[in-house]
C-alpha positions in Angstrom: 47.3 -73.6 208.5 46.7 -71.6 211.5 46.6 -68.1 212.6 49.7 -68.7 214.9 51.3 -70.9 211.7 54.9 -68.9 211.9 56.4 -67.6 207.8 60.0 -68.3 207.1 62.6 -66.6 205.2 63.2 -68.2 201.8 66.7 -70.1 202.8 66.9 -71.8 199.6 67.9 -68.4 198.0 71.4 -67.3 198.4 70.8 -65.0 201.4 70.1 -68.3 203.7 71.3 -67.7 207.3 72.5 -71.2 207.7 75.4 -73.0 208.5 76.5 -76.1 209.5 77.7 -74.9 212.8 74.3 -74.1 214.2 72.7 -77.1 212.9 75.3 -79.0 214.7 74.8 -77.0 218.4 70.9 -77.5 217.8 71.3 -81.3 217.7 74.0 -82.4 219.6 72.3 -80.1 223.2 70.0 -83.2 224.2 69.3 -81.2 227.6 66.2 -78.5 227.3 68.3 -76.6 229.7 71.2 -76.8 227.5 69.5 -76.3 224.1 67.2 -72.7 226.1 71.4 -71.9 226.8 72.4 -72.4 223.3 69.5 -70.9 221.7 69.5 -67.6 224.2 72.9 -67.2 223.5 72.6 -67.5 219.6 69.7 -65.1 219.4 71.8 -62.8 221.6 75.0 -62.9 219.3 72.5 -62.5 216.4 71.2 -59.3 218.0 74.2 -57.7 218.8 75.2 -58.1 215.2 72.5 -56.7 213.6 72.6 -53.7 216.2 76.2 -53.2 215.4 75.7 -53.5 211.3 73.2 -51.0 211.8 75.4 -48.6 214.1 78.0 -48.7 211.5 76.1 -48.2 208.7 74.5 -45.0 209.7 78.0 -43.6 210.7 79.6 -44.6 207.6 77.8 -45.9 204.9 77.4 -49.2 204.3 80.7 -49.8 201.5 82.8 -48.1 204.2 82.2 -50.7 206.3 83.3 -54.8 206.6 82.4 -57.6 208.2 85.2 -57.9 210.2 84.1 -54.3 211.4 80.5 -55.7 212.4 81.8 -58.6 214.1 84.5 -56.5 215.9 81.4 -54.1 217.2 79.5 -57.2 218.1 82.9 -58.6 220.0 82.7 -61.6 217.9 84.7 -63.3 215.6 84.4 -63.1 211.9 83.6 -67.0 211.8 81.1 -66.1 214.4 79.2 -63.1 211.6 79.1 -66.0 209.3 77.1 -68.6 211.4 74.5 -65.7 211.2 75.0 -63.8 208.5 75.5 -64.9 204.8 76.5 -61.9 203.4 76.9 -58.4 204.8 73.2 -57.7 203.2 72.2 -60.0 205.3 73.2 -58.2 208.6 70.8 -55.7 207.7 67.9 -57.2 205.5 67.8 -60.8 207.2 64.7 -61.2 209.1 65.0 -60.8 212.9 64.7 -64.2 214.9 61.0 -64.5 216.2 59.7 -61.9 213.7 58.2 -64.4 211.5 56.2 -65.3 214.8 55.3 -61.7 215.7 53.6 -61.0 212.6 51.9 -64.6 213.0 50.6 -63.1 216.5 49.3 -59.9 215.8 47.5 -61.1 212.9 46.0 -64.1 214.8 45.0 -61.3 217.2 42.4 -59.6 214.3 39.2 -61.3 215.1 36.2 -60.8 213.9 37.4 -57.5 211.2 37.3 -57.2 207.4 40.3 -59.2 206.1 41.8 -56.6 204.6 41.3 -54.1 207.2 42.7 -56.1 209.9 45.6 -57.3 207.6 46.7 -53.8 207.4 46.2 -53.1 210.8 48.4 -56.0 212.1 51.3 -54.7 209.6 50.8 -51.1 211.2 51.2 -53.1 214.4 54.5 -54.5 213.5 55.9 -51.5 211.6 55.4 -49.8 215.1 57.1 -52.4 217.1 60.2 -52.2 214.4 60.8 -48.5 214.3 64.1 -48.2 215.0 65.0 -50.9 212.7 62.7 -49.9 209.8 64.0 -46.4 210.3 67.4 -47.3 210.2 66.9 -49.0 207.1 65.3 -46.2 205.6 68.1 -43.8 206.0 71.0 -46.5 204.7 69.2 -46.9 201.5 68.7 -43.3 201.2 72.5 -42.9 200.8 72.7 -46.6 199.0 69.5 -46.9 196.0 71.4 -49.9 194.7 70.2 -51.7 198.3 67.0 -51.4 197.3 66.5 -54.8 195.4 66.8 -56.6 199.0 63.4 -55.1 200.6 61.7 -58.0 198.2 62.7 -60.2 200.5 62.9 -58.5 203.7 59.1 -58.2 203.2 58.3 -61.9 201.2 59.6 -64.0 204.0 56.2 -62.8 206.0 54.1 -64.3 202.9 53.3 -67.8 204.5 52.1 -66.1 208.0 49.6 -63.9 205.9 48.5 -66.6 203.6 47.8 -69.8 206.4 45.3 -66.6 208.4 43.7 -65.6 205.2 42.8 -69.4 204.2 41.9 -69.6 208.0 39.4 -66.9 207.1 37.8 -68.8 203.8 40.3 -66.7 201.9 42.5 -68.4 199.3 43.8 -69.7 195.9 44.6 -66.4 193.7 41.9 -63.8 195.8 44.7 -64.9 199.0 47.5 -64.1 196.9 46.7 -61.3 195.2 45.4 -59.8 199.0 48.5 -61.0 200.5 50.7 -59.3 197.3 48.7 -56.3 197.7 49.4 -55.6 201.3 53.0 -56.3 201.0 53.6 -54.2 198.0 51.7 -51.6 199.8 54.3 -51.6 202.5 57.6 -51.7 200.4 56.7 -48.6 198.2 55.4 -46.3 201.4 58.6 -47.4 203.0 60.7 -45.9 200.0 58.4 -42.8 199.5 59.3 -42.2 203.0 61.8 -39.8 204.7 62.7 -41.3 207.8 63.1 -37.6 209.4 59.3 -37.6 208.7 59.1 -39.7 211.7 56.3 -42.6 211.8 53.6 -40.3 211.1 54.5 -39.4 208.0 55.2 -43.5 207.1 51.5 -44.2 208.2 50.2 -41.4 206.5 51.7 -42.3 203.5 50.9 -46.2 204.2 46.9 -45.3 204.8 46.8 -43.7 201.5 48.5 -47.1 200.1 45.8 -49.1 201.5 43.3 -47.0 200.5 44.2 -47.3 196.7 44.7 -51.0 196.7 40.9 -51.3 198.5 39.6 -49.3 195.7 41.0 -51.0 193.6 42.8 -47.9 191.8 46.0 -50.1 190.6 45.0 -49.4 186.7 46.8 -46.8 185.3 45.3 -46.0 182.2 48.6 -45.5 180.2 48.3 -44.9 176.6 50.5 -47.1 174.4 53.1 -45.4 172.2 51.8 -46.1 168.8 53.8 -44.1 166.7 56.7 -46.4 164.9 59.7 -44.8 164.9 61.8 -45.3 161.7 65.1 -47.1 162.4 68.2 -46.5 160.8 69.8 -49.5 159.4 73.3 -48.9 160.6 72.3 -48.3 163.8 71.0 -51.5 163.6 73.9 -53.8 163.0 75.5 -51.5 165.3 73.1 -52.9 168.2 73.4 -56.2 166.6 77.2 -56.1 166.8 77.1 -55.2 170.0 75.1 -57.8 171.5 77.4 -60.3 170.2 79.9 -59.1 171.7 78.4 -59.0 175.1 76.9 -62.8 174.5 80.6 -63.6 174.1 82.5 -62.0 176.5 79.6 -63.3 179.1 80.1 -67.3 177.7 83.6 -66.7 177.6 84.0 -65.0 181.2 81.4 -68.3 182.7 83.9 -70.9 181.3 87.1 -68.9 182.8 85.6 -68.3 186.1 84.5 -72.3 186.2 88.0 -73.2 185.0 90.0 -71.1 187.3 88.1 -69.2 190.0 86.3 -65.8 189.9 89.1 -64.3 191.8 92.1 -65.9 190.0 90.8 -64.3 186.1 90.9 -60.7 185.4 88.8 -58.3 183.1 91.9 -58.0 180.8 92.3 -61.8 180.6 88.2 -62.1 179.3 88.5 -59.2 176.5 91.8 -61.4 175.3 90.1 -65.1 175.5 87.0 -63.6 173.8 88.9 -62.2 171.0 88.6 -58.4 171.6 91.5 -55.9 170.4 90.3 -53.9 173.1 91.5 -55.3 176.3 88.7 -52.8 178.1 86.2 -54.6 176.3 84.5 -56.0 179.3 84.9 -53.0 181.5 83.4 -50.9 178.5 80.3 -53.5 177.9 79.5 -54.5 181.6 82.1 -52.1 184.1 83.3 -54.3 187.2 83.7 -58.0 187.5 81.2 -57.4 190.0 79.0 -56.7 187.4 79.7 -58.8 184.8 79.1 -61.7 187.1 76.0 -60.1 188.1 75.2 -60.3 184.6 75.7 -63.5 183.7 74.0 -65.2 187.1 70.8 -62.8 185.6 70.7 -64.1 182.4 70.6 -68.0 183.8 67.9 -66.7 186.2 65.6 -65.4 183.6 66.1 -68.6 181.4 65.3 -70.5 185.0 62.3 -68.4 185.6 60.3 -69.1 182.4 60.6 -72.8 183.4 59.5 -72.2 187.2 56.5 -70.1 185.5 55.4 -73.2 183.3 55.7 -75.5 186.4 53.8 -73.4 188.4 50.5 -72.9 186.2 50.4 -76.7 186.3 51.3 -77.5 189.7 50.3 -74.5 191.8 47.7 -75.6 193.8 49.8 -79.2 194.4 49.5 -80.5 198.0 52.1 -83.1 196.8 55.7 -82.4 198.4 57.1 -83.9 195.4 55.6 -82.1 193.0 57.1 -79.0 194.5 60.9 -80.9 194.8 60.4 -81.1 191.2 59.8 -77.0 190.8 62.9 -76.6 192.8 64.6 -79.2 190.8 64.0 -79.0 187.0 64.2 -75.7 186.2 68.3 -76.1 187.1 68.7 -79.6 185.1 66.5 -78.8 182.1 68.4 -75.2 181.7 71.6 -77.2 182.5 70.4 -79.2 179.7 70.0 -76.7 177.0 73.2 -75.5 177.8 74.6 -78.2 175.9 78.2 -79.9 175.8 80.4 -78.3 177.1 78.9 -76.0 179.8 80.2 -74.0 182.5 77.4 -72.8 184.5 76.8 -75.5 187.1 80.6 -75.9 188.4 80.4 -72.0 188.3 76.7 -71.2 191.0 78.8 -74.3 192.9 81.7 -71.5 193.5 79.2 -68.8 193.8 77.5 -70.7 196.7 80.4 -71.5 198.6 82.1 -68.2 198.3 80.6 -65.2 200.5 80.9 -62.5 198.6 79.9 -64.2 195.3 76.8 -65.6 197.2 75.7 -61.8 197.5 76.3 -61.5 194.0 73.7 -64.3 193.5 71.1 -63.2 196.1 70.8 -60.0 193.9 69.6 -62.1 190.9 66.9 -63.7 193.1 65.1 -60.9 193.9 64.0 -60.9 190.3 62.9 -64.0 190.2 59.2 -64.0 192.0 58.6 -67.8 190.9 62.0 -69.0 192.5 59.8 -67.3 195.7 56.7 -69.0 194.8 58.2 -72.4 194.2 60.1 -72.3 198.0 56.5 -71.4 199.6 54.7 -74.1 197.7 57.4 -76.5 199.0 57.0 -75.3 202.8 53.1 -75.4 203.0 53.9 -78.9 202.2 56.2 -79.5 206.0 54.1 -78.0 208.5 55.7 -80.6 210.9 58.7 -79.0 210.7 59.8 -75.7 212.3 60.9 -72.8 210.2 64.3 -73.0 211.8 64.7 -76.6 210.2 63.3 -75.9 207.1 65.5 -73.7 207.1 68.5 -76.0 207.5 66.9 -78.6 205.1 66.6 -75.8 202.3 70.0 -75.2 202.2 71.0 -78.8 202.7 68.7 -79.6 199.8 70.6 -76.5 197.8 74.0 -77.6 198.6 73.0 -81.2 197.2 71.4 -79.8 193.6 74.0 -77.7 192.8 77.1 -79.3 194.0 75.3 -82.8 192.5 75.2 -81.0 188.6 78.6 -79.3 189.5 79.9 -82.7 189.6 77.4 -84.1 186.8 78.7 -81.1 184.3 82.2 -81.9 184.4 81.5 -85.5 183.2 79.1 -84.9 180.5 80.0 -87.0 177.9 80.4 -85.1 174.1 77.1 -87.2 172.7 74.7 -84.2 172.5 71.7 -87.4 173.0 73.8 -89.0 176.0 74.3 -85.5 177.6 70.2 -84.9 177.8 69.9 -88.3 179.0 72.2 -87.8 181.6 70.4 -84.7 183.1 67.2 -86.3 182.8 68.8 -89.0 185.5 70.2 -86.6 187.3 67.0 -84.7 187.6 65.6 -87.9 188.4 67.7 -88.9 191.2 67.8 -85.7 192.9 64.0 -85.5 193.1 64.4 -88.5 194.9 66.9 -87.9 197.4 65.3 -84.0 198.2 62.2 -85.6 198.7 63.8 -88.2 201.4 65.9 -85.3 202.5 62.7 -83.3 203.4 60.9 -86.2 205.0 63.5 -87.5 207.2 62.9 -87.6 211.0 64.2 -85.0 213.0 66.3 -86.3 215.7 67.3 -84.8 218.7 65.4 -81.6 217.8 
């Protein structure tokens, strides 16, 4: 990699701002002139939404306002907001177009400095350059904490950038990770210890003292573990014990109703009655909101998805081999799919989730818990330098739409043999791995 090699955002998450739409205008301008037109006046639409999110959210909070609202501000239609924006998040977490390059240029500009000196010193660069947005940013989440899960990947997407300089540099394997972690984290936790009406003094300040730990090394905190054990009570006990069966069965029961019949189209009341609950508050007392119950059910598949990522990774991390890295995108959906059993619900129900908005922002949520889904995507991308970030892009989600919609479709044909039902998602797996692995590889034409 190179110091100019540009980072991308992670589009095979749920937050990726792609659609069909743009892939279309991208390859049917043949004329440069046509395709500078097209692209000038994408970037500009994508600006003036993001300045108009951003506007509306400081006047009045970011629940009080839609995305019809943000595309009205923009003078754009709400189709329009989608061929940029996923999810209303997005408007103001997505990274800005050309950022991932900006980063790539001030750090290629450090020459000659310690590594970790002039790491910090490009971010400081860019933190400059983005005041008004990173200020903006600060002062919605002040009034809207639950936000905060989204700045994991507002900052990871600048991960590749920071990792092709340090290996530039002699820098990698673990020591580039854990330098390029380092930094990052830095930045995330001085942005939230900041008060915006600090101004960007007070964000440096607080970001010099940041870097200065980290160089230290200072990270340990020498915490002493709580040794005493506590006597339990008994009933208490099977009172916790009750409880969580409960919960395990209104969550199974709400997955195969919202796969049967649609997220919008089953009700709270209609889950506590199909999971055999007197109470027909059962799920609003367990979980609250549909909201979050469906929040907590895509978390529970994402930490069972995340241990199998994690044993991938320790055998495949330092893989050059695009297929290897298909597979880490691949297998950790079948083989969970798999353990499932006969019947299962989850595949038909992330097909739903990824083609409905609002659930998709549901889903993004989950995946900003999951730092091996993040490590698996940036394996798979050092693998297609030849391809720009904008098509990766495009092939990510291409590739996402064709795994899930693929076990969707696989799921509801399962056959009852618990044996047959393995093999069949061991074919699956096997046939998907091929066909994402073409899918990535194929010629670009007309780009």
């Amino acid at each position: 990699m190179t110091g100019t090699r540009h980072a991308t955002s992670f589009a095979l998450s749920a937050d990726a701002p792609c659609t069909l739409r743009s892939y279309c205008l991208g390859v049917t301008s043949t004329s440069p002139g046509t395709r500078t037109t097209v692209a000038a006046d994408k970037a500009g639409r994508w600006h003036r939404l993001r300045q108009a999110a951003l506007t509306l959210f400081e006047q009045r909070g970011f629940d009080a306002v839609s995305i019809d609202d943000i595309a009205a501000a923009a003078g754009v239609s709400r189709r329009t907001f989608f061929n940029h924006f996923d999810t209303k998040a997005g408007a103001l977490f997505d990274p800005a177009l050309g950022e991932a390059a900006q980063v790539a240029d001030l750090l290629a500009r450090e020459v000659g400095a310690d590594p970790w000196v002039a790491l910090t010193r490009a971010l400081k660069a860019y933190l400059t350059a983005e005041h008004r947005t990173v200020s903006a940013r600060r002062r919605i989440l002040a009034g809207q904490p639950e936000l905060n899960r989204y700045l994991l990947l507002a900052n990871m997407h600048f991960e590749e950038s920071i990792l092709g300089w340090l290996g530039d540099r002699g820098i990698t394997g673990l020591r580039a990770r854990a330098m390029s972690s380092m930094a990052l984290v830095c930045v995330r936790e001085s942005f939230m210890a900041w008060d915006s009406e600090g101004g960007p003094a007070r964000l440096f300040e607080i970001l010099d003292q940041m870097f200065a730990l980290a160089a230290a090394g200072t990270a340990t905190i020498g915490a002493a573990s709580a040794a005493s054990a506590a006597r339990t009570d008994p009933a208490a006990d099977r009172t916790t014990a009750k409880a969580g069966q409960t919960r395990s069965r209104i969550l199974l029961t709400a997955e195969r109703l919202f796969a049967e019949h649609g997220v919008f189209a089953v009700s709270n009341r209609q889950i506590s009655e199909a999971a055999g609950q007197g109470n027909n508050a059962a799920v609003g007392y367990h979980f609250g909101t549909k909201a979050d119950l469906l929040h907590a059910i895509v978390g529970h598949h994402t930490t069972q998805m995340e241990r199998m990522r994690d044993h991938l990774l320790r055998a495949r991390r330092d893989s050059t081999d695009l297929r290897d890295w298909v597979a880490c995108v691949v297998l950790p959906f079948t083989e969970h799919l798999s353990s499932l059993g006969t019947p299962s619900w989850y595949a038909r129900l992330a097909a739903q989730i990824m083609t409905e908005p609002q659930l998709r922002e549901l889903a993004a949520a989950g995946l900003h818990d999951a730092p091996n889904f993040y490590a698996v995507v940036g394996g798979l991308h050092r693998c297609l330098p030849a391809l720009s970030p904008e098509l990766r892009r495009r092939r990510d989600d291409m590739a996402r739409t064709l795994l899930v919609h693929t076990c969707a479709r696989r799921e509801s044909t399962l056959p009852a043999d618990a044996d047959a039902a393995r093999a069949a998602w061991s074919a699956t797996a096997a046939e998907l791995i091929d066909a994402i692995e073409g899918l990535y590889l194929a010629p670009a034409t007309g780009v």
